[in-house]
C-alpha positions, 0 to 999 in steps of 0.5 A: 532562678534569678530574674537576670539569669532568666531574661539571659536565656530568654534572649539566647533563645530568641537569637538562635530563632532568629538565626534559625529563620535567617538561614531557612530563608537563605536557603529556600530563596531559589526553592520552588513553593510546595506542589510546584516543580520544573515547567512541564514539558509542551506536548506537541500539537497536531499542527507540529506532526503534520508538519513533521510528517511532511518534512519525513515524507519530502526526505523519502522516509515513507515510514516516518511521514506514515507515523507523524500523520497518524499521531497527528490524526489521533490528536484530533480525530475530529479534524476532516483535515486530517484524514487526506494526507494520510490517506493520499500516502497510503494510497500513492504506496500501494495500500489500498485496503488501509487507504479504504478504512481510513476513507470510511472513517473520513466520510462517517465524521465528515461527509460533505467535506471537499477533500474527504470526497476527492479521496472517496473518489479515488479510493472508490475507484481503485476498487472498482466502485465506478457509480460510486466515484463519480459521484463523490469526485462530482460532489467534491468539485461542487464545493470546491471547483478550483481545487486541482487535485479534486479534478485529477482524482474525478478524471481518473475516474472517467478514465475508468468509466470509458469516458475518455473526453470527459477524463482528459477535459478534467485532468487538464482543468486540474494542470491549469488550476496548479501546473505544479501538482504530481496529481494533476499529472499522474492522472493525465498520465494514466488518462493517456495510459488507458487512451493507448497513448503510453508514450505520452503516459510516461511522460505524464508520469516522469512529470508526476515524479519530478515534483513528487518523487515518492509515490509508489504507484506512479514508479509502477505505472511508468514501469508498466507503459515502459513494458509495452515500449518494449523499454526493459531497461526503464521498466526495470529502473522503475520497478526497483526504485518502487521497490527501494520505497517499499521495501518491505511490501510484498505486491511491489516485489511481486511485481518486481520479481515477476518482471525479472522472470519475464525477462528470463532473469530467474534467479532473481525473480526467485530471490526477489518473490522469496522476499515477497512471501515473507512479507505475503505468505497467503497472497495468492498472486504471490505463491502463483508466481513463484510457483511459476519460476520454481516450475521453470527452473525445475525445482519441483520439490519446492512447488509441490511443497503444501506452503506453495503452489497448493497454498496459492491454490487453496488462498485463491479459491477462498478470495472467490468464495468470499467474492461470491465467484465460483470457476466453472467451464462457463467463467473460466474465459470470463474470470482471469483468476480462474484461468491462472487456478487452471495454470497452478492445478496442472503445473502441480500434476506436472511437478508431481508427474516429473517427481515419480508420483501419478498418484498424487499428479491426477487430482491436480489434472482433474481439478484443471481439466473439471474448469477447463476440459480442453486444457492441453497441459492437463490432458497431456500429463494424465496421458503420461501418467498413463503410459508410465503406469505411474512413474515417467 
């Protein structure tokens, strides 16, 4: 090959290199480097949850709020302040035993934190831990003596260890440190509840409402004082709006249905304590009740039905078992759940009694009257067994 003719084809191949070049970096000059891509999506903090769940919980969106804390507390399981709020909801929406673990866990990680200790306060005094209560409500206040909600949880508590001036000094300390809390009044109403004082409770309570509208417990509070007023319209108004909030929990609508069965409304009371056992099917208070009005309204198929009142009979006496109680003739006057186990065993042989079926009816006598011996209901049923020789 000639000299030129090599040189022209050195030069047409050096132009389309550069041709090449030019339109790979025409093409790559909005193409992200290699290993890079879109910016990554933030992932939200604990901060934005918290906030989030605040919002969901003003808007009455119970569920949501619950939901928003629990991402934020999983972002930051080590932050003391994350505990409180969810606890305060869980507490305020009748869920006392969720409330308790979660309190645990609060004191474990952080136990000389303020807000942590006011919520060991209540929780500890809702189930019954009076000692224990004070103490936290008492070692909460000493390290954070202007804090309101701190001295409503503590006056609760007096209230609860028959310390009736020392529970109102403390409800009222907490009032004047934050007029605007729902705390502060709810507590000043249930200081008054205890003090006999219902009608001046209620309006502590609609005070609570008014800045805090969602808290189950309050709705069922003002119900309740409403009831000894003998203001049935307002009982019933509260107990369905705490039944609107919690619509899905079983000891809310027990208590609902249990109203409207007091009020003679048995259909009701059946529909809305059918809904509760769906939700509670070994609640005992629950198989109770509904026991009750099925034995009223004469359905004693369905009382008799072992998913009924024999089930709220066996959950009863497994919850004392795990309580280390037991019924006999000696407790039956000093424990109320012996005396509604009396109720079930004779409402039983009753039903069964009225079904034909004495045989099956005597246990259920005998078990009410070996608890209860001059158990009048119990007594009667085996003299009917007796005199029909079996069937009425």
């Amino acid at each position: 090959m000639s000299r030129r003719r090599w040189l022209f084809w050195l030069v047409l191949d050096l132009v389309a290199l550069a041709v090449l070049i030019w339109i790979d970096r025409s093409l790559g000059a909005n193409r992200s480097p290699i290993g890079e891509g879109a910016p990554p999506t933030p992932t939200p903090s604990a901060a934005h949850y918290a906030q989030q769940a605040e919002a969901a919980y003003r808007a009455g969106d119970l569920r949501r709020a619950e939901e928003s804390y629990r991402l934020a507390l999983s972002l930051e399981p080590e932050n003391p302040a994350r505990y409180p709020p969810l606890i305060r909801l869980l507490a305020f929406s009748n869920r006392l035993e969720e409330a308790a673990t979660w309190m645990e866990r609060a004191r474990r990680l952080a136990p000389e934190d303020p807000m942590v200790l006011g919520m060991a306060t209540l929780i500890l005094d809702w189930q019954g831990k009076i000692p224990e209560a004070l103490q936290a409500g008492e070692q909460a206040i000493a390290r954070a003596p202007e804090s309101a909600p701190l001295h409503a949880y503590l006056a609760e508590a007096y209230a609860d260890a028959h310390r009736p001036q020392a529970a109102l000094a403390a409800a009222q300390k907490a009032l004047s440190l934050d007029p605007e809390h729902p705390d502060a009044h709810r507590a000043l109403g249930y200081v008054y509840e205890t003090m006999g004082r219902y009608a001046e409770a209620m309006a502590a309570y609609r005070e609570a409402l008014t800045r805090d509208p969602h808290m189950v417990i309050v709705w069922l509070a003002l119900g309740r004082n409403a009831l000894v007023l003998r203001q049935t319209p307002v009982a019933v108004e509260a107990f369905q709006r705490a039944a609107a909030l919690r619509p899905e929990d079983p000891r809310v609508l027990d208590e609902l249905g249990w109203l409207y069965y007091n009020l003679g409304r048995l259909e009701e009371a059946q529909q809305t304590l059918e809904r509760a056992r769906t939700y509670g099917p070994d609640d005992w208070r629950i198989l109770y009740h509904l026991g009750i009005i099925l034995y009223a309204r004469r359905r004693y198929e369905e009382v008799v039905r072992e998913d009924h009142l024999p089930r709220g009979i066996a959950r009863l006496q497994e919850v004392l078992r795990q309580e280390g109680k037991a019924c006999t003739p000696e407790t039956v006057s000093e424990e109320p759940r012996c005396a509604r186990l009396v109720e079930m065993a004779y409402i039983l042989g009753l039903s069964q009694y009225y079904l034909g079926d004495c045989e099956k009816a005597r246990p259920w006598f005998a078990l009410a009257l070996s608890l209860s011996p001059q158990e009048e209901n119990a007594s009667k049923g085996l003299r009917l067994c007796e005199e029909s020789h079996g069937r009425p």
